[in-house]
DRENPA-3360 file (N, C-alpha, C; in nm, 2 decimals, always signed):
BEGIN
1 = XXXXXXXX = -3.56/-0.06/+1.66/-3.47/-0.17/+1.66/-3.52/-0.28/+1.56 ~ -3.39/-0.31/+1.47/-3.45/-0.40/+1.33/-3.47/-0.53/+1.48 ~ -3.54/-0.61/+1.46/-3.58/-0.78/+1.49/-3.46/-0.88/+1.42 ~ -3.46/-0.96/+1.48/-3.36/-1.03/+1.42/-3.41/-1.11/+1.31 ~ -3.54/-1.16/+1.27/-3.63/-1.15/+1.18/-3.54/-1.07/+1.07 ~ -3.64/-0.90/+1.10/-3.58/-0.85/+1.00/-3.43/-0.83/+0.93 ~ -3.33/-0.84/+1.02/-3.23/-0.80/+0.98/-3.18/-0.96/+0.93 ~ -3.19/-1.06/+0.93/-3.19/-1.19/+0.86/-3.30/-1.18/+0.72;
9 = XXXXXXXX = -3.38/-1.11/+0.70/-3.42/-1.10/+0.56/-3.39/-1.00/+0.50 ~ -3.31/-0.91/+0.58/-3.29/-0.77/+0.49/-3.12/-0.84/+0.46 ~ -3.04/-0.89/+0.52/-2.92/-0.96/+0.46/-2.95/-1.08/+0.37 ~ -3.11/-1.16/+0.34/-3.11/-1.23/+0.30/-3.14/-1.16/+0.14 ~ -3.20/-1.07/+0.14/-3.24/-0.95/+0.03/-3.10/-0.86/-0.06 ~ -3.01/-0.86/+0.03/-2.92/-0.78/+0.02/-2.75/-0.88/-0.06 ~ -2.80/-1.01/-0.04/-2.66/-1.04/-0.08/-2.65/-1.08/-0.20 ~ -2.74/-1.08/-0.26/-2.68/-1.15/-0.42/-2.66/-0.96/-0.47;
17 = XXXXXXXX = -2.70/-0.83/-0.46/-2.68/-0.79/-0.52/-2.52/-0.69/-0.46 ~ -2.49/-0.75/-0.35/-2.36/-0.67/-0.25/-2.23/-0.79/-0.34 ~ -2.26/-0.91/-0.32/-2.18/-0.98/-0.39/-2.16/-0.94/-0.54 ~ -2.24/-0.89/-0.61/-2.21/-0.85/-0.76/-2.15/-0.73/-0.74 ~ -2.17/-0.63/-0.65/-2.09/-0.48/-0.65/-1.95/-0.51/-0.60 ~ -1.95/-0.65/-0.51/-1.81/-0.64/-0.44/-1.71/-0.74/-0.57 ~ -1.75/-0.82/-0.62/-1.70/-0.89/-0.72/-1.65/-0.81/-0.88 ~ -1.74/-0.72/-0.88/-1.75/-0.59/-1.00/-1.62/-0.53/-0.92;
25 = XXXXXXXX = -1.62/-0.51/-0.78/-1.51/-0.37/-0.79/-1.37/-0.48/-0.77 ~ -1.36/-0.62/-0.70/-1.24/-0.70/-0.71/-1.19/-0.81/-0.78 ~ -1.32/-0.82/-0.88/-1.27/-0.88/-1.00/-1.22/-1.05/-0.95 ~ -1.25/-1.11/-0.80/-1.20/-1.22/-0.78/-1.32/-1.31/-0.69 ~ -1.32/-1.38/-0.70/-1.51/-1.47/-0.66/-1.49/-1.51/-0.53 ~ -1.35/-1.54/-0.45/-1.35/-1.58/-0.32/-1.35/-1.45/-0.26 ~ -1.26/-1.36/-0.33/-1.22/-1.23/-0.22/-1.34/-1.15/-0.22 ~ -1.45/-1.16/-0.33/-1.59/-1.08/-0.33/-1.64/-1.18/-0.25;
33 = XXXXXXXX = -1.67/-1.28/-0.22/-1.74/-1.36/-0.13/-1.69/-1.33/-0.01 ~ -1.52/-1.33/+0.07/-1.54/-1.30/+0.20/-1.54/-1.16/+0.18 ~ -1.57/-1.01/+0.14/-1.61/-0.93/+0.10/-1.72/-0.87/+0.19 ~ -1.83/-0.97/+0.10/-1.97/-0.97/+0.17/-1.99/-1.04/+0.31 ~ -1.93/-1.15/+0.33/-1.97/-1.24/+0.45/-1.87/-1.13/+0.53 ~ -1.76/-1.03/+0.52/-1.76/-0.93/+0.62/-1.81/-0.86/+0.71 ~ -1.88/-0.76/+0.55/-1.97/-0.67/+0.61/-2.07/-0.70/+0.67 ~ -2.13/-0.84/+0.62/-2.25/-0.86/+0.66/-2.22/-0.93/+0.83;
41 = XXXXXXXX = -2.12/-0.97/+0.89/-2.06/-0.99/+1.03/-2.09/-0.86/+1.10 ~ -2.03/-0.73/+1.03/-2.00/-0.66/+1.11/-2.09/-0.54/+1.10 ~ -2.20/-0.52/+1.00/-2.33/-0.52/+1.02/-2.42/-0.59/+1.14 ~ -2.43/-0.72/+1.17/-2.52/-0.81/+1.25/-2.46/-0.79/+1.38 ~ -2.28/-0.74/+1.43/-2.25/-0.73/+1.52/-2.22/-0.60/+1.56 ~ -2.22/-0.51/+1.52/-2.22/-0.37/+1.56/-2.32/-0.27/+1.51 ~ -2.48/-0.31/+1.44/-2.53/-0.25/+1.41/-2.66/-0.28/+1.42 ~ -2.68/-0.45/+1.45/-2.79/-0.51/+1.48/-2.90/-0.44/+1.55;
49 = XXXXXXXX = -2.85/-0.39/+1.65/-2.97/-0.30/+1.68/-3.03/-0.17/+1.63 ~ -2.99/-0.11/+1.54/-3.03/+0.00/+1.46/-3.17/-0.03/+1.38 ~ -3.31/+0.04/+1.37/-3.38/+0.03/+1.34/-3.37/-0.06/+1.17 ~ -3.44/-0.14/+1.15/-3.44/-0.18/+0.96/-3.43/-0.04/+0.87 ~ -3.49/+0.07/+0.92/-3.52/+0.14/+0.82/-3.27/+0.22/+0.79 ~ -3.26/+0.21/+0.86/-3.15/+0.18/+0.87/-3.03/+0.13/+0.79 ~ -3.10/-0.01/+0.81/-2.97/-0.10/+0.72/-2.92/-0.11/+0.60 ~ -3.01/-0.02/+0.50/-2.93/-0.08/+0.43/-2.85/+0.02/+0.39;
57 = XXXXXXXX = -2.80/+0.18/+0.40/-2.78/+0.26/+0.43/-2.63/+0.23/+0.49 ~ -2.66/+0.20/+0.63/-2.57/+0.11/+0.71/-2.46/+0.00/+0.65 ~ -2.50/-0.09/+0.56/-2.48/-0.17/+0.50/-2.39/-0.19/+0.39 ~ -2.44/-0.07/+0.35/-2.39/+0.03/+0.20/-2.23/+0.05/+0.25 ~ -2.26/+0.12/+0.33/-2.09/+0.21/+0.43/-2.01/+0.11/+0.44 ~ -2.05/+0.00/+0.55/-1.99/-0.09/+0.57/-1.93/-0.21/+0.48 ~ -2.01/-0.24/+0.36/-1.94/-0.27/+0.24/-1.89/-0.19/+0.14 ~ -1.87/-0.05/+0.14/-1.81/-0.01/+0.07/-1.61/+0.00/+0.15;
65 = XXXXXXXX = -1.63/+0.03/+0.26/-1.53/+0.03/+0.36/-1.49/-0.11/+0.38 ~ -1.53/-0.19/+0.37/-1.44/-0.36/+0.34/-1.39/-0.38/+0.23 ~ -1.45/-0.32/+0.11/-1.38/-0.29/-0.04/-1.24/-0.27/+0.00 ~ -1.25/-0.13/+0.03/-1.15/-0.07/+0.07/-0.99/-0.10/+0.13 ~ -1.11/-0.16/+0.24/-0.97/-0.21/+0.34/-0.91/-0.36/+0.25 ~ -0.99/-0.43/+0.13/-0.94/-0.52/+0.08/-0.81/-0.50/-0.01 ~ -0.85/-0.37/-0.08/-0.75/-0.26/-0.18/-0.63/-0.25/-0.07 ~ -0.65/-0.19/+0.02/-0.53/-0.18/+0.08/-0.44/-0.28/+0.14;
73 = XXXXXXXX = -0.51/-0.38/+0.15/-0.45/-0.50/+0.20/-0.35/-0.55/+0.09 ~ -0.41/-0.54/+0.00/-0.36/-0.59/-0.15/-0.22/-0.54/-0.18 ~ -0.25/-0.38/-0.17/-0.12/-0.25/-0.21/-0.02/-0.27/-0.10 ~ -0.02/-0.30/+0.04/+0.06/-0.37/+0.10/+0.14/-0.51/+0.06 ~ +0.07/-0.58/+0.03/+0.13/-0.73/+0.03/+0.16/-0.74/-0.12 ~ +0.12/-0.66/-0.25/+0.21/-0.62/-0.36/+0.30/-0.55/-0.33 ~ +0.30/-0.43/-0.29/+0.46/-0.37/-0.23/+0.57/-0.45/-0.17 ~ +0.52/-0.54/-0.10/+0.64/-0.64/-0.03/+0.64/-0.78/-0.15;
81 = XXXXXXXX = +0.57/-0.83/-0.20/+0.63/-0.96/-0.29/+0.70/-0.83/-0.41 ~ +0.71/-0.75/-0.50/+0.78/-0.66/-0.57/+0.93/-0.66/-0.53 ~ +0.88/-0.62/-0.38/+1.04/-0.55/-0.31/+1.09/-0.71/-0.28 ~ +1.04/-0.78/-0.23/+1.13/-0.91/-0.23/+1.17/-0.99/-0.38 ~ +1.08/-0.96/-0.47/+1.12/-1.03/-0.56/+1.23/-0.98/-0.66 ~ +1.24/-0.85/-0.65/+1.37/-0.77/-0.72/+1.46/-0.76/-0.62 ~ +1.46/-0.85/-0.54/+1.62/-0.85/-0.48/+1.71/-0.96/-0.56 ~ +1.82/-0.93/-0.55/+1.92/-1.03/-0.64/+1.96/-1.15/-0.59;
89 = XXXXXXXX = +1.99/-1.30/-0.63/+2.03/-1.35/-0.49/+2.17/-1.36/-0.44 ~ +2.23/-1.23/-0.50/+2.39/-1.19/-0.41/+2.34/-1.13/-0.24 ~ +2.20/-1.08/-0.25/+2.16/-1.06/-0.13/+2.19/-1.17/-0.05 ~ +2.17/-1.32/-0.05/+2.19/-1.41/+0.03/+2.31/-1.45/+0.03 ~ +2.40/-1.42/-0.03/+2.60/-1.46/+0.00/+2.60/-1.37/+0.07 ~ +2.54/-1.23/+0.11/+2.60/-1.09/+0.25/+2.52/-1.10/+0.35 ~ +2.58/-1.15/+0.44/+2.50/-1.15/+0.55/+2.47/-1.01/+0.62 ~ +2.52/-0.92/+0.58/+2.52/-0.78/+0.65/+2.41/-0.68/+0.54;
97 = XXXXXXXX = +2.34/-0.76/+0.46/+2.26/-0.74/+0.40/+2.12/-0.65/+0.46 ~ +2.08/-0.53/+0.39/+1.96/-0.49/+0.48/+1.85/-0.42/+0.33 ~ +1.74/-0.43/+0.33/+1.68/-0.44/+0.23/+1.65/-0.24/+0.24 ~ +1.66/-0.18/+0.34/+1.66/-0.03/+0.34/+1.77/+0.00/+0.26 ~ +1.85/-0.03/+0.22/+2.00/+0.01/+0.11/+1.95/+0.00/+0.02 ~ +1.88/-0.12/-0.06/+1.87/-0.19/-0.16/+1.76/-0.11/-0.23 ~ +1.64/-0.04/-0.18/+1.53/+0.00/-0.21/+1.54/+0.16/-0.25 ~ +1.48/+0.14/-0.34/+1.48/+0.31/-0.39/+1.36/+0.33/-0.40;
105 = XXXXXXXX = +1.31/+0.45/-0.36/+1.16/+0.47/-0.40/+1.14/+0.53/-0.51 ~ +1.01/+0.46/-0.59/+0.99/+0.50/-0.71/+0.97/+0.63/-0.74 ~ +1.00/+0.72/-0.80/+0.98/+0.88/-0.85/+0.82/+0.88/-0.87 ~ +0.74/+1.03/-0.76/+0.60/+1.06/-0.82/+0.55/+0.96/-0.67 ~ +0.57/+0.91/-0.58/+0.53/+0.80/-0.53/+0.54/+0.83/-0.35 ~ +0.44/+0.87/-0.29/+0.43/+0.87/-0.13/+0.60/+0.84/-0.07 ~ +0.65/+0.74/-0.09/+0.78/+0.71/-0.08/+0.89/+0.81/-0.05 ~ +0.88/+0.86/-0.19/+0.98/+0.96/-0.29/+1.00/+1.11/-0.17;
113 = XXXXXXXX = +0.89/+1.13/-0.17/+0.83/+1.27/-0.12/+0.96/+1.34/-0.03 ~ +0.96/+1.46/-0.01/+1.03/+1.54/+0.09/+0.97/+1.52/+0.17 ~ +1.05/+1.54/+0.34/+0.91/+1.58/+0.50/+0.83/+1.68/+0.42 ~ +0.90/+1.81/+0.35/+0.78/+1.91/+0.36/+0.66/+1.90/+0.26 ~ +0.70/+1.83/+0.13/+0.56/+1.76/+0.05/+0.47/+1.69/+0.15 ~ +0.52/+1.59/+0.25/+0.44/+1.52/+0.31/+0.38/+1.60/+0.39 ~ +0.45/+1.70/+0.48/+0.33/+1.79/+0.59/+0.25/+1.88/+0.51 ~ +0.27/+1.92/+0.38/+0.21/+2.01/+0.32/+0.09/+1.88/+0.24;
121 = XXXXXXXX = +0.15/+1.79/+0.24/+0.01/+1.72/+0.19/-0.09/+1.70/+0.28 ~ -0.07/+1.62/+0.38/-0.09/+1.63/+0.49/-0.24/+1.73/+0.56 ~ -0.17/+1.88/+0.55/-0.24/+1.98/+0.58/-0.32/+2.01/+0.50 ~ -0.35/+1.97/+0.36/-0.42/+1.96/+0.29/-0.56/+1.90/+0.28 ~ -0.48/+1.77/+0.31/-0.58/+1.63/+0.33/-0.68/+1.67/+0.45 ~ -0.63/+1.72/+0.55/-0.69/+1.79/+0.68/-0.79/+1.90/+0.66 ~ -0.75/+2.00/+0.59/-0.84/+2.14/+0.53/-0.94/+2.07/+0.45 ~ -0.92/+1.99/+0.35/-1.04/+1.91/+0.27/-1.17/+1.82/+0.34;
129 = XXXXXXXX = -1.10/+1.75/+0.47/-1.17/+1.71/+0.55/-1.24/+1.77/+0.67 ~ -1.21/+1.84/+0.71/-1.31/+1.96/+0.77/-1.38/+2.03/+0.74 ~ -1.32/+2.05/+0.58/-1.47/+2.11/+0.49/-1.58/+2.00/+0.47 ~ -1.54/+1.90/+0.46/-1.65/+1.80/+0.41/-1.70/+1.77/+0.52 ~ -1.66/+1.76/+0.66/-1.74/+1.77/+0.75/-1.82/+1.88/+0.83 ~ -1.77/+2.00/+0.68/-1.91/+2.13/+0.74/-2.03/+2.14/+0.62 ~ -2.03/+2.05/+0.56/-2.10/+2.01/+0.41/-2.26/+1.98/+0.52 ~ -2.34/+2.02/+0.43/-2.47/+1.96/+0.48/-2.49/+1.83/+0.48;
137 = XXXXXXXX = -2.56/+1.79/+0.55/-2.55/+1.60/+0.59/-2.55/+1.54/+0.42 ~ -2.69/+1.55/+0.33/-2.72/+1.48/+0.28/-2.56/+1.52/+0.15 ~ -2.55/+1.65/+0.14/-2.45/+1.67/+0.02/-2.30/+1.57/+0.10 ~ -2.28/+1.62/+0.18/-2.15/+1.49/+0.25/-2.16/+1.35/+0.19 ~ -2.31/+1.32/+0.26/-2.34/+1.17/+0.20/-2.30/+1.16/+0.03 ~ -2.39/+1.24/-0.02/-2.38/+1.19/-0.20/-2.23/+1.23/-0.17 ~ -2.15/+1.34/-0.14/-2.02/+1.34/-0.18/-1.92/+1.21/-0.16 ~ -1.95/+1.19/-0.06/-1.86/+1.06/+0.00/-1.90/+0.91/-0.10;
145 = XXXXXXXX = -1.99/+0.90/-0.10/-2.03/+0.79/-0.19/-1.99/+0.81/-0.32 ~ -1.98/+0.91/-0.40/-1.97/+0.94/-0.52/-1.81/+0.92/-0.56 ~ -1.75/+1.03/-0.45/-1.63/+1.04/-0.50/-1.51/+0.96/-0.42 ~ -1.53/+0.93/-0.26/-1.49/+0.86/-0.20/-1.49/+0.72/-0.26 ~ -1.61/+0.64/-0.23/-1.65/+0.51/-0.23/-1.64/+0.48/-0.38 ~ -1.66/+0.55/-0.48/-1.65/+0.55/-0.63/-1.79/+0.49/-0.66 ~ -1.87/+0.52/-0.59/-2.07/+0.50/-0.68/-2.12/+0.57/-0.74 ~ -2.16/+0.48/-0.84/-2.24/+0.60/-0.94/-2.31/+0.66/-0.90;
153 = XXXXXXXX = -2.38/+0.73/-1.00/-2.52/+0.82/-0.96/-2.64/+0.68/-0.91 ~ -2.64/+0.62/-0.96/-2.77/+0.52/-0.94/-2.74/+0.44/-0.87 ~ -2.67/+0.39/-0.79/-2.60/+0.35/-0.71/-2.64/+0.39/-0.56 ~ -2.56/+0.52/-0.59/-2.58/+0.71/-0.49/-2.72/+0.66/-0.48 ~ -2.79/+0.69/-0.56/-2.96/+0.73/-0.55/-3.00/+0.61/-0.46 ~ -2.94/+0.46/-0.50/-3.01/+0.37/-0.44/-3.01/+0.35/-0.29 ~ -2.88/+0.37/-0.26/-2.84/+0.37/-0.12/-2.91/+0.49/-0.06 ~ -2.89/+0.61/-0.12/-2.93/+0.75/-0.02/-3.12/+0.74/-0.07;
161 = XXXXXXXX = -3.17/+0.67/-0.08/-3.32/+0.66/-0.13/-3.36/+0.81/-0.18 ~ -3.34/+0.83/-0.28/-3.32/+0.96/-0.35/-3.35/+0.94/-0.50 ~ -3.36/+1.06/-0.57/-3.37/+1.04/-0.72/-3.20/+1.06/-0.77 ~ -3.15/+1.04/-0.91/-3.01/+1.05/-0.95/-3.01/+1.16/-0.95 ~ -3.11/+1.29/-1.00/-3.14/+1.46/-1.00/-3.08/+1.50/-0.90 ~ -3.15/+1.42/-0.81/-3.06/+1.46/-0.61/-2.97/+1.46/-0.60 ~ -2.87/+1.32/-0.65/-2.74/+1.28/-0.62/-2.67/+1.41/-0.67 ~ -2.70/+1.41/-0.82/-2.64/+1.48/-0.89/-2.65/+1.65/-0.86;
169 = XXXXXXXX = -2.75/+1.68/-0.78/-2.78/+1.81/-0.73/-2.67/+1.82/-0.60 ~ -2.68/+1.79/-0.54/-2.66/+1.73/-0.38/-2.47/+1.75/-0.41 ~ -2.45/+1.64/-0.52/-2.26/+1.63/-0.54/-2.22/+1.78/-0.64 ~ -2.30/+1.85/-0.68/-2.27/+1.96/-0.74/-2.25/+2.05/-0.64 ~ -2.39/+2.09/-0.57/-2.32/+2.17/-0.46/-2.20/+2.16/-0.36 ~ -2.16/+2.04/-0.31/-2.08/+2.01/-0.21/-1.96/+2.04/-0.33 ~ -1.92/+1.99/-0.43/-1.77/+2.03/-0.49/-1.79/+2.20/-0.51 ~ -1.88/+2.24/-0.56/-1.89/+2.40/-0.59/-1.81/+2.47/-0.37;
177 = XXXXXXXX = -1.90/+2.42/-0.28/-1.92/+2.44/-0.22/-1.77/+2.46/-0.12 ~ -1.68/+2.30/-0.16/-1.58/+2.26/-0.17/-1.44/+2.36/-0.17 ~ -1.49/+2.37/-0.35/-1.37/+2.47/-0.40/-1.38/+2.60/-0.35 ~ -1.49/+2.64/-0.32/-1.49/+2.77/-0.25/-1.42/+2.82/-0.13 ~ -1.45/+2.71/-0.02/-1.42/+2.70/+0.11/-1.24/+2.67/+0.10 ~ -1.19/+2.62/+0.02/-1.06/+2.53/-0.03/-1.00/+2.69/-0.08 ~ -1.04/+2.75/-0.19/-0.99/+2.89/-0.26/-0.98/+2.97/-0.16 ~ -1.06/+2.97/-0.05/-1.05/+3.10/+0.02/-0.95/+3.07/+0.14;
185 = XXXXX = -0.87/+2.94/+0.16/-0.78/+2.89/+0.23/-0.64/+2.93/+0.11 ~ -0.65/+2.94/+0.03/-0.57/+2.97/-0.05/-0.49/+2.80/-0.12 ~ -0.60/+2.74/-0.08/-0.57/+2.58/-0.16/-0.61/+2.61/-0.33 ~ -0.54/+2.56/-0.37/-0.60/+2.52/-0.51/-0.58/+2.37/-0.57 ~ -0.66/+2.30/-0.62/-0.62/+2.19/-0.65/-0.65/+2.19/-0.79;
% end
C-alpha cells in the first residue's frame, strides 16, 4: 500500500509531465489542466491504496481514459451546436417543428448505417475484443497503449517499464497474433 506520503510525491513527480501529454493530445491549457486534476482525483480515490510500485502504471490508464472521455465529450457537444446551428430560422415560425425531419445523416458516418452494418459491426468489434483479451498480459498492455490510447513506442516503454525493443516486440506479436485469430473467424480487415 503506496502511504499517502508516497502517493502525494509520486502525483507531485508526475504532473508537469501528464499535463504536457494531456495538453499535446487537446491542444487547450484549461481542458489539459482539468485533464490532469481528473485523473489525478480519481487515482487518489480509487486507487490510493495500491502499492507505489503501481501508480504510475495506474496513472498512465487513468489519464489516458480522461483524454478520452474528453474527445468524446467534445464529439457530442460538436454534433449538437452543428445540428442546431444549420437549422433555418423558418424552424421557429412552425411550431410543429421536430429536428428528427430536418436531419440527415451524413454518408460513411455511424448515423448513415443499415441495422445490419451496425450488428455486423458490432459482432466484429466483439470478436476483436475477446481476442485481445486472450493476448498475453504484457502484449495486451503494449497493444492497448499503442494502438488504443495512441502512445508511442517511448511512451509504451515508459509506462510498461520496458525497453522500446519490447514495446515494439510485444505490439508485433499481438497484431500478428491478432490477424490470425481474426482470419480464422473468417474476419478480414
Amino acid at each position: 500500500m503506496a502511504t499517502d506520503k508516497e502517493l502525494s510525491d509520486f502525483l507531485e513527480n508526475v504532473e508537469r509531465r501528464a499535463y504536457k501529454q494531456a495538453l499535446y493530445a487537446v491542444r487547450k491549457e484549461e481542458s489539459a489542466l482539468d485533464i490532469v486534476q481528473d485523473a489525478m482525483i480519481k487515482l487518489a480515490e480509487k486507487y490510493g491504496d495500491k502499492p507505489a510500485s503501481e501508480l504510475p502504471m495506474l496513472f498512465q490508464r487513468i489519464l489516458q481514459t480522461t483524454i478520452l472521455d474528453y474527445f468524446r465529450r467534445e464529439k457530442v457537444r460538436n454534433t449538437w451546436v452543428s445540428l442546431f446551428s444549420g437549422m433555418s430560422s423558418s424552424a421557429d415560425e412552425h411550431e410543429d417543428f421536430d429536428i428528427l425531419e430536418t436531419y440527415e445523416a451524413e454518408q460513411g458516418t455511424e448515423a448513415s448505417e443499415s441495422s445490419a452494418d451496425k450488428v455486423e459491426r458490432m459482432q466484429i468489434l466483439s470478436a476483436i475484443d475477446a481476442e485481445v483479451q486472450k493476448l498475453p498480459a504484457r502484449q495486451r498492455e503494449a497493444f492497448l497503449m499503442r494502438y488504443l490510447h495512441d502512445l508511442d513506442v517511448a511512451e509504451t516503454a515508459e509506462a510498461m517499464g520496458c525497453s522500446e525493443g519490447s514495446v515494439k516486440t510485444h505490439c508485433s506479436r499481438a497484431t500478428h497474433t491478432l490477424a490470425e485469430a481474426l482470419k480464422a473467424q473468417g474476419i478480414k480487415l
